[in-house]
C-alpha positions as a Markdown table, in Angstrom:
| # | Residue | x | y | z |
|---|---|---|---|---|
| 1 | Unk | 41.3 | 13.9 | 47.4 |
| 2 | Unk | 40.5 | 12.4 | 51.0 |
| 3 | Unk | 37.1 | 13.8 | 52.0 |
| 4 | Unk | 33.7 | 13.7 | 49.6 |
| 5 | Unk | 30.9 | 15.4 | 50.0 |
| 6 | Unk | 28.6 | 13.4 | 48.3 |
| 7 | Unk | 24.9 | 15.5 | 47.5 |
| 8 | Unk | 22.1 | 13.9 | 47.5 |
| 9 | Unk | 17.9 | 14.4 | 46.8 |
| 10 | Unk | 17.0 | 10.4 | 47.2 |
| 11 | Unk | 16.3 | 9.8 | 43.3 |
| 12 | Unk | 17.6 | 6.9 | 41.2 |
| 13 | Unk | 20.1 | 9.3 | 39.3 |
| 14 | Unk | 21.4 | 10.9 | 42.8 |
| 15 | Unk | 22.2 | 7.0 | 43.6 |
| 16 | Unk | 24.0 | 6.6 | 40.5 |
| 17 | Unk | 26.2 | 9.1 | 41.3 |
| 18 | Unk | 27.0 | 7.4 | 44.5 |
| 19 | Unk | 27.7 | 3.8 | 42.9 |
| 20 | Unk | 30.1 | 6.0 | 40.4 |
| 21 | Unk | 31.6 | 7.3 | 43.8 |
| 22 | Unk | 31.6 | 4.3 | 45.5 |
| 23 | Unk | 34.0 | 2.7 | 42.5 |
| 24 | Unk | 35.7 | 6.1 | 42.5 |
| 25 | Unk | 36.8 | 5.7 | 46.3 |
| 26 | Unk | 39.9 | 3.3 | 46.0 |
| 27 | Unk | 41.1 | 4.6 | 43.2 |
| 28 | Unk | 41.3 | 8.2 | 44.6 |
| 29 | Unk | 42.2 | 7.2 | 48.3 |
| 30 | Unk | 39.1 | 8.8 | 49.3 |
| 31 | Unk | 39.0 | 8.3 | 53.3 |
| 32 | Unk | 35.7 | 9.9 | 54.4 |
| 33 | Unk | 32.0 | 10.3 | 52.8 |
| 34 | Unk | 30.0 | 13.2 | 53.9 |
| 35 | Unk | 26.3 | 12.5 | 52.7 |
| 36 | Unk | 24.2 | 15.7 | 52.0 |
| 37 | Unk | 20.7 | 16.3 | 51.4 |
| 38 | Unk | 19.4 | 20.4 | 51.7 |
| 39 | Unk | 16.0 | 21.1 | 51.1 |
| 40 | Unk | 13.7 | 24.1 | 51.1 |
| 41 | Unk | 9.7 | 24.7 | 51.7 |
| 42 | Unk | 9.6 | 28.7 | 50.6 |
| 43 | Unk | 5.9 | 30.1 | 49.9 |
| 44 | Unk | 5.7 | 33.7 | 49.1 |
| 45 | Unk | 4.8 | 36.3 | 51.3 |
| 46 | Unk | 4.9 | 39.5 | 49.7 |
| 47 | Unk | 8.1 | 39.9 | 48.3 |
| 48 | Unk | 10.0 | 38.0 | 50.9 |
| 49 | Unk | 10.5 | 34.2 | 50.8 |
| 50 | Unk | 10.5 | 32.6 | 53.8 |
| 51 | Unk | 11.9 | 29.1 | 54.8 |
| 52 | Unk | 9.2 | 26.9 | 56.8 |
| 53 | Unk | 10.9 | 24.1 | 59.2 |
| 54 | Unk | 8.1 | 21.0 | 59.2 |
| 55 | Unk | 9.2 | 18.7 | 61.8 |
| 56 | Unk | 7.3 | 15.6 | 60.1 |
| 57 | Unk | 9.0 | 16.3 | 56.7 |
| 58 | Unk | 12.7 | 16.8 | 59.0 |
| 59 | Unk | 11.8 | 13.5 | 60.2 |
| 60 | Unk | 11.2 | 11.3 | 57.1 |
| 61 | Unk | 14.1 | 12.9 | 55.3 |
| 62 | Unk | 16.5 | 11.9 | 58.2 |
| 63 | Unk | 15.4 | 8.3 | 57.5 |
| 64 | Unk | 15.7 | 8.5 | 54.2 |
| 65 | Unk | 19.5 | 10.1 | 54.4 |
| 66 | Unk | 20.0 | 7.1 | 57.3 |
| 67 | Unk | 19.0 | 4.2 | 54.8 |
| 68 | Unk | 20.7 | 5.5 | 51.8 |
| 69 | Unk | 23.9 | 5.4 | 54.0 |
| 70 | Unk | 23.3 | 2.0 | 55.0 |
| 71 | Unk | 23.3 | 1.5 | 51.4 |
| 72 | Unk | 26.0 | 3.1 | 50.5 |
| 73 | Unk | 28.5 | 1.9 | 53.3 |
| 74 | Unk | 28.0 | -1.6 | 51.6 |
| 75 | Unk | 28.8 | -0.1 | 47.8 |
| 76 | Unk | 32.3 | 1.8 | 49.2 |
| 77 | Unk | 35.2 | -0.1 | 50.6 |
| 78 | Unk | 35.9 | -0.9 | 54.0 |
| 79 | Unk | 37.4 | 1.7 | 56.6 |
| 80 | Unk | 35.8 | 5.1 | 55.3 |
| 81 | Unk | 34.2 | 7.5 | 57.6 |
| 82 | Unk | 30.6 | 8.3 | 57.2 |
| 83 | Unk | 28.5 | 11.1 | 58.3 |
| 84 | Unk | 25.1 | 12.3 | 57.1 |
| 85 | Unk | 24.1 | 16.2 | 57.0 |
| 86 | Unk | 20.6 | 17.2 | 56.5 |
| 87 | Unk | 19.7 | 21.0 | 56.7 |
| 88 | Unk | 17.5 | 23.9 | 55.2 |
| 89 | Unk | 19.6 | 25.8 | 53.1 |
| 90 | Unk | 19.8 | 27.3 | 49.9 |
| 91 | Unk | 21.9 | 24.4 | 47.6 |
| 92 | Unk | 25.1 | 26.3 | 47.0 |
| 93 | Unk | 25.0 | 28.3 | 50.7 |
| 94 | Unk | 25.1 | 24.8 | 52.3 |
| 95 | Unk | 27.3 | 23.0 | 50.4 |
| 96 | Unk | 29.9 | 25.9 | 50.6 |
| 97 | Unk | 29.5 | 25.4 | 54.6 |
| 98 | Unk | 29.6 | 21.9 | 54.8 |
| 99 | Unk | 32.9 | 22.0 | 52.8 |
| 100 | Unk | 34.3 | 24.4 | 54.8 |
| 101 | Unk | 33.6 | 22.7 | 58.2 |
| 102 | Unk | 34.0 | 19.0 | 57.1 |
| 103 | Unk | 37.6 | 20.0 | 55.0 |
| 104 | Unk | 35.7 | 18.4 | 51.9 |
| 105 | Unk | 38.6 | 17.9 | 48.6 |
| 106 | Unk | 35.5 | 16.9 | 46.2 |
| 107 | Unk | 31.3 | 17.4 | 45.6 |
| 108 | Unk | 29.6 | 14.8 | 44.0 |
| 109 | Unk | 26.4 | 15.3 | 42.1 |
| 110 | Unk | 24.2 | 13.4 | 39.7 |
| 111 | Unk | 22.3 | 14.7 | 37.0 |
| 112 | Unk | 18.3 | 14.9 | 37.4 |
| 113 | Unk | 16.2 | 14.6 | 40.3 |
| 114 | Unk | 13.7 | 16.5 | 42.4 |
| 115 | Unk | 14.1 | 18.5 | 46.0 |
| 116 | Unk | 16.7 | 20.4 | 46.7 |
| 117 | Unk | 18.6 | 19.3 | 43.5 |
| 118 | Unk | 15.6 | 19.7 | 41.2 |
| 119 | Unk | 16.7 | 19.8 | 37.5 |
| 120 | Unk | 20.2 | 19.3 | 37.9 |
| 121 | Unk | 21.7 | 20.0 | 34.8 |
| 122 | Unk | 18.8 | 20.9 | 33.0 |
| 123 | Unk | 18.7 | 23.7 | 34.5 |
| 124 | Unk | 20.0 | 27.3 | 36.6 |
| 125 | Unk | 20.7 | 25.3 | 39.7 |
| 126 | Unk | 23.6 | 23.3 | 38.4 |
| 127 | Unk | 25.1 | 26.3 | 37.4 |
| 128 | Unk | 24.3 | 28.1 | 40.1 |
| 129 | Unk | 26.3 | 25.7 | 42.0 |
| 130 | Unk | 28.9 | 25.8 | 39.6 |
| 131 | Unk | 29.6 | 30.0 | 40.4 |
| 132 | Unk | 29.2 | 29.1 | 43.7 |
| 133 | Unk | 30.7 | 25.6 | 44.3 |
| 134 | Unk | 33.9 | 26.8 | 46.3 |
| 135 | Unk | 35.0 | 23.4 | 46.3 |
| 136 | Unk | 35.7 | 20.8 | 43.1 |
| 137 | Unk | 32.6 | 19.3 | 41.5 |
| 138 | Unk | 32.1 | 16.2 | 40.0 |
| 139 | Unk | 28.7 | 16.0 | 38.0 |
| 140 | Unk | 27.6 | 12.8 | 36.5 |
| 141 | Unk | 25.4 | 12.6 | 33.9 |
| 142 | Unk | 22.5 | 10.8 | 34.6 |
| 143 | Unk | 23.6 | 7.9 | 31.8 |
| 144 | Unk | 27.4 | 7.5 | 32.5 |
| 145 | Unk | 28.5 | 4.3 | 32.5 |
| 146 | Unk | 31.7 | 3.9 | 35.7 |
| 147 | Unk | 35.2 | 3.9 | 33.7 |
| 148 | Unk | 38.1 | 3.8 | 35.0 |
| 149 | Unk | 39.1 | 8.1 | 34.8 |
| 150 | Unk | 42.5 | 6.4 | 32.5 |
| 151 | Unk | 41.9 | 9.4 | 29.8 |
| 152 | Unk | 41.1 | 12.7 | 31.4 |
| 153 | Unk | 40.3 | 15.8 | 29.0 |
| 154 | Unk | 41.2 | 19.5 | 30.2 |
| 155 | Unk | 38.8 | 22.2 | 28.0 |
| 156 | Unk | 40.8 | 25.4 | 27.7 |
| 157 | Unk | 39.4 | 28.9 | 26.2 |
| 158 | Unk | 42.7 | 29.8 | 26.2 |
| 159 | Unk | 42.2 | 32.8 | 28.7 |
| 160 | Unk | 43.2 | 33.4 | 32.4 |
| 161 | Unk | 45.7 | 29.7 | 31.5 |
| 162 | Unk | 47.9 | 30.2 | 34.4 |
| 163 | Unk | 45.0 | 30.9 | 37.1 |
| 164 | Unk | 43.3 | 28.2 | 36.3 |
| 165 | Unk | 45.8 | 25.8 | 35.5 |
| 166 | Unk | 47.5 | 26.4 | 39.1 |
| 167 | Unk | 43.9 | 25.8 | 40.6 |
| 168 | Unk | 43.8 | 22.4 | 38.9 |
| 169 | Unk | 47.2 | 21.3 | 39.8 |
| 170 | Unk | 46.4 | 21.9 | 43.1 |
| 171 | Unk | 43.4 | 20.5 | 43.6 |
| 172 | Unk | 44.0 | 17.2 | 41.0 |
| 173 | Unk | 47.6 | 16.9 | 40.6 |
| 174 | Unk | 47.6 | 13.1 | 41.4 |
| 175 | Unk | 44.3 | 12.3 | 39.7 |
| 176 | Unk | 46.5 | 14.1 | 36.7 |
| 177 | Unk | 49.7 | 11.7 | 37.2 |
| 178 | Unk | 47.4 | 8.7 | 37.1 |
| 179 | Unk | 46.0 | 9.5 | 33.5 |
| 180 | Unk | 46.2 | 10.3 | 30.0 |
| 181 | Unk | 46.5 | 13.9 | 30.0 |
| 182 | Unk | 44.3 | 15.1 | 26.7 |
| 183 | Unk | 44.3 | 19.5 | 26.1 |
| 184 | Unk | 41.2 | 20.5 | 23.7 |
| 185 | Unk | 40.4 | 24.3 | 22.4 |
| 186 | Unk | 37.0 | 24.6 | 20.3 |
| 187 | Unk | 36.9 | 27.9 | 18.9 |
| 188 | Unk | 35.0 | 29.3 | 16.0 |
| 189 | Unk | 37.6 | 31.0 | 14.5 |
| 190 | Unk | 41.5 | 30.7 | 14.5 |
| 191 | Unk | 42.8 | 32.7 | 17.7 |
| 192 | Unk | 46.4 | 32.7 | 16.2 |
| 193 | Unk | 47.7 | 36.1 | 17.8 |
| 194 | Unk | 50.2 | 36.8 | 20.2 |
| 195 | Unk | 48.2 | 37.0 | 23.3 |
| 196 | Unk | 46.7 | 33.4 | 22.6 |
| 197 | Unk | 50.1 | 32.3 | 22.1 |
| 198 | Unk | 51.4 | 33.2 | 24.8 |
| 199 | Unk | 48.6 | 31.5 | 27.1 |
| 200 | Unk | 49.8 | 28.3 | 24.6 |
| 201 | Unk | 53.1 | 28.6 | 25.8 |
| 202 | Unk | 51.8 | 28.8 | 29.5 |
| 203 | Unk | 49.8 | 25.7 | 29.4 |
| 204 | Unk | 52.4 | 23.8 | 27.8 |
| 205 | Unk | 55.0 | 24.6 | 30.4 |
| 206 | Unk | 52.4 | 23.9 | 33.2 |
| 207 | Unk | 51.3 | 20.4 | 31.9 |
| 208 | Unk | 54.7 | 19.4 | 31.0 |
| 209 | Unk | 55.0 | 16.7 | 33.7 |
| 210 | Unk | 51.9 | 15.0 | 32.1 |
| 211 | Unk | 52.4 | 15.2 | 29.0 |
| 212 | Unk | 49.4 | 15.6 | 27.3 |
| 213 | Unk | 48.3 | 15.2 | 24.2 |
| 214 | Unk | 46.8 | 18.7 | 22.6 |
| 215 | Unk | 43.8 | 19.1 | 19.7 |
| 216 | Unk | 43.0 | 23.0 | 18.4 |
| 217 | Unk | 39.6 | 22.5 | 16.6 |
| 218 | Unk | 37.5 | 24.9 | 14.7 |
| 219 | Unk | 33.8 | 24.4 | 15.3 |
| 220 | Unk | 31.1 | 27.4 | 15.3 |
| 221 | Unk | 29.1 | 25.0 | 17.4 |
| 222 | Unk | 31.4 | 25.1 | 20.9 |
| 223 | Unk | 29.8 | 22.4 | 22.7 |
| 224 | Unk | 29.3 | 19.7 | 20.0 |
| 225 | Unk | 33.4 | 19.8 | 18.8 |
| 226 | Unk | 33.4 | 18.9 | 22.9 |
| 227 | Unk | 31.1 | 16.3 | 23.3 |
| 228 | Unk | 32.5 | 15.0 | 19.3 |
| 229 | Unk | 36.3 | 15.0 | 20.7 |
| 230 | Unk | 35.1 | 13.3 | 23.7 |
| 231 | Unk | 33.0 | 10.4 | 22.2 |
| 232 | Unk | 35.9 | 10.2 | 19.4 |
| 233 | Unk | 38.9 | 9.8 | 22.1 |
| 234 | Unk | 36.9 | 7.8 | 24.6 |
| 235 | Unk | 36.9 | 10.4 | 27.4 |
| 236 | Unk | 36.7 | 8.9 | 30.7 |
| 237 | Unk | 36.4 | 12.5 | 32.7 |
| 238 | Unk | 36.3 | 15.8 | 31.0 |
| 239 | Unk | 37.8 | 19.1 | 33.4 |
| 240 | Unk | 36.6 | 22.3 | 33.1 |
| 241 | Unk | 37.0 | 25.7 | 34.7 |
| 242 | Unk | 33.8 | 27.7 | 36.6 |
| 243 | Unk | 35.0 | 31.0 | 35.5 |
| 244 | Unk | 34.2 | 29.4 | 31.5 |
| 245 | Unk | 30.8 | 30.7 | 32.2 |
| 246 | Unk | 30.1 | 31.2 | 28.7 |
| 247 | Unk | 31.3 | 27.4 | 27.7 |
| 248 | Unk | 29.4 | 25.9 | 30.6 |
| 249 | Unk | 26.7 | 27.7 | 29.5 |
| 250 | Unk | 26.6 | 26.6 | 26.3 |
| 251 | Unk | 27.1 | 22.8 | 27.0 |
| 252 | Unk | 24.0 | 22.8 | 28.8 |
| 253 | Unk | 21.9 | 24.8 | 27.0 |
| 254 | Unk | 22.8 | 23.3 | 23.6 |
| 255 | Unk | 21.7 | 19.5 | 25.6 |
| 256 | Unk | 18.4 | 21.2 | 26.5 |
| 257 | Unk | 17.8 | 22.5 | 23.0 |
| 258 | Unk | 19.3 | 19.4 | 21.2 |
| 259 | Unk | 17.4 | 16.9 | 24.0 |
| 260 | Unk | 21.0 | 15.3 | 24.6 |
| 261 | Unk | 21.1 | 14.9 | 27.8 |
| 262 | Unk | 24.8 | 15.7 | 28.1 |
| 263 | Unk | 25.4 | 12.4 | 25.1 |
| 264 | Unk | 29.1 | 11.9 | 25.9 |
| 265 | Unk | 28.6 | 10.4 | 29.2 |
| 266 | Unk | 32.1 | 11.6 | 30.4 |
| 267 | Unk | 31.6 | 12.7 | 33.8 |
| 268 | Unk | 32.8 | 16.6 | 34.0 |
| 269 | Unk | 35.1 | 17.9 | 37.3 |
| 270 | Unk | 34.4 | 21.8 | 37.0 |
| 271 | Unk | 37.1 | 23.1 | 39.0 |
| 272 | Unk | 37.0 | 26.3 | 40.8 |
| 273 | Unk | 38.9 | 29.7 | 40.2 |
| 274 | Unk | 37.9 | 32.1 | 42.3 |
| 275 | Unk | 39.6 | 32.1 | 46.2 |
| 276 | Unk | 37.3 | 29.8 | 48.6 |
């Protein structure tokens, strides 16, 4: 992972993203920092919204993105390329492109803020971007504390194994090598049967070379047996899968309802499945 996009929407949770990048960066080998701010003004006329460009708001949100990089540069080690990006697009549309033109490997977000990443997390943007996100995503969670990623947990459903697994050696082979490999399945009922078993045997031939360690736990409540496992095994980074619609949906729906605030504090890389 070379080239980061790093999102931002200038509030204090967007920044500790950043600082949990910035102590990311030599440990990953990162080599260039993309900084991205989107925003959109869209009042309704009729049925159509339509985007309005203000030159005076395009002007103080270029400052803004210039100072936070001066920021920044001094948080990340020496030697990285920097660029800023500043547009009016719809969140996921314009990350997508500025992946796709930059050659971006990772998208960092935070958890909460306001502007273009307005209730990130706590709401349908996140996972929005998440269906969308061509590229993998690293969200963390407005409270995470910077840990070394030593223990890295994989959350299967135990469907599509091979798809997904594939992706994720692709896209985080090395990040894989350099950790504790852990495999967790929550499920509200035992899936024993010989289609589940054979996605087992898939997985386990797949993450041979990292020998992880595996849990099968039976919890009706999907996302607490998660965010218990995690806070019970010391979790550095969590991995999950964007097709899991249903899971993601669940972890942050139950943190709404339950006011947790994603508890944990394991910062999740939601890797994508579907081609870019």
């Amino acid at each position: 992972m070379k080239n980061l996009l790093l999102l931002t929407d200038f509030s204090d949770n967007a920044f500790a993203a950043a600082r949990y990048a910035a102590q990311l960066a030599p440990l990953w080998g990162i080599e260039k920092v993309v900084l991205y701010h989107t925003y959109e003004v869209i009042p309704t006329v009729g049925t159509e919204p339509v985007v309005i460009s203000n030159s005076e708001i395009l002007e103080e949100k270029q400052k803004d993105l210039n100072t936070w990089q001066q920021e920044l540069m001094l948080l990340f080690p020496e030697g990285i390329a920097w660029k800023s990006v500043l547009e009016e697009y719809e969140l996921s549309y314009g990350v997508n492109r500025t992946c796709a033109e930059e050659d971006i490997d990772l998208v960092i977000v935070g958890t909460a803020g306001k502007s273009g990443l307005k209730k990130l997390l706590l709401g349908s943007n996140t996972l929005k971007l998440i269906e969308n996100c061509h590229t993998p995503l690293l969200v963390v969670p407005a409270r995470a504390e910077f840990r070394v990623p030593k223990k890295m947990l994989i959350a299967t459903n135990l469907k599509e194994v091979k798809l997904k697994l594939n992706r994720l050696l692709v896209n985080a082979s090395e990040v894989l090598r350099k950790s504790e490999v852990y495999v967790v399945h929550v499920t509200k009922e035992d899936p024993a049967n010989k289609a589940v078993n054979a996605e087992i045997t898939t997985m386990q031939d797949l993450l041979a070379p990292y020998h992880p360690i595996y849990s099968y736990i039976l919890n009706a409540d999907i996302a607490s047996g998660i965010n218990q496992y995690i806070n019970e095994n010391h979790i550095d980074m969590m991995v999950t899968f964007h097709r899991d619609k249903g899971l993601l949906s669940r972890i942050f729906n139950t943190s709404i309802a339950q006011k947790m605030a994603w508890k944990s504090q394991a910062a999740m890389m939601v890797i994508p499945v579907h081609s870019g």
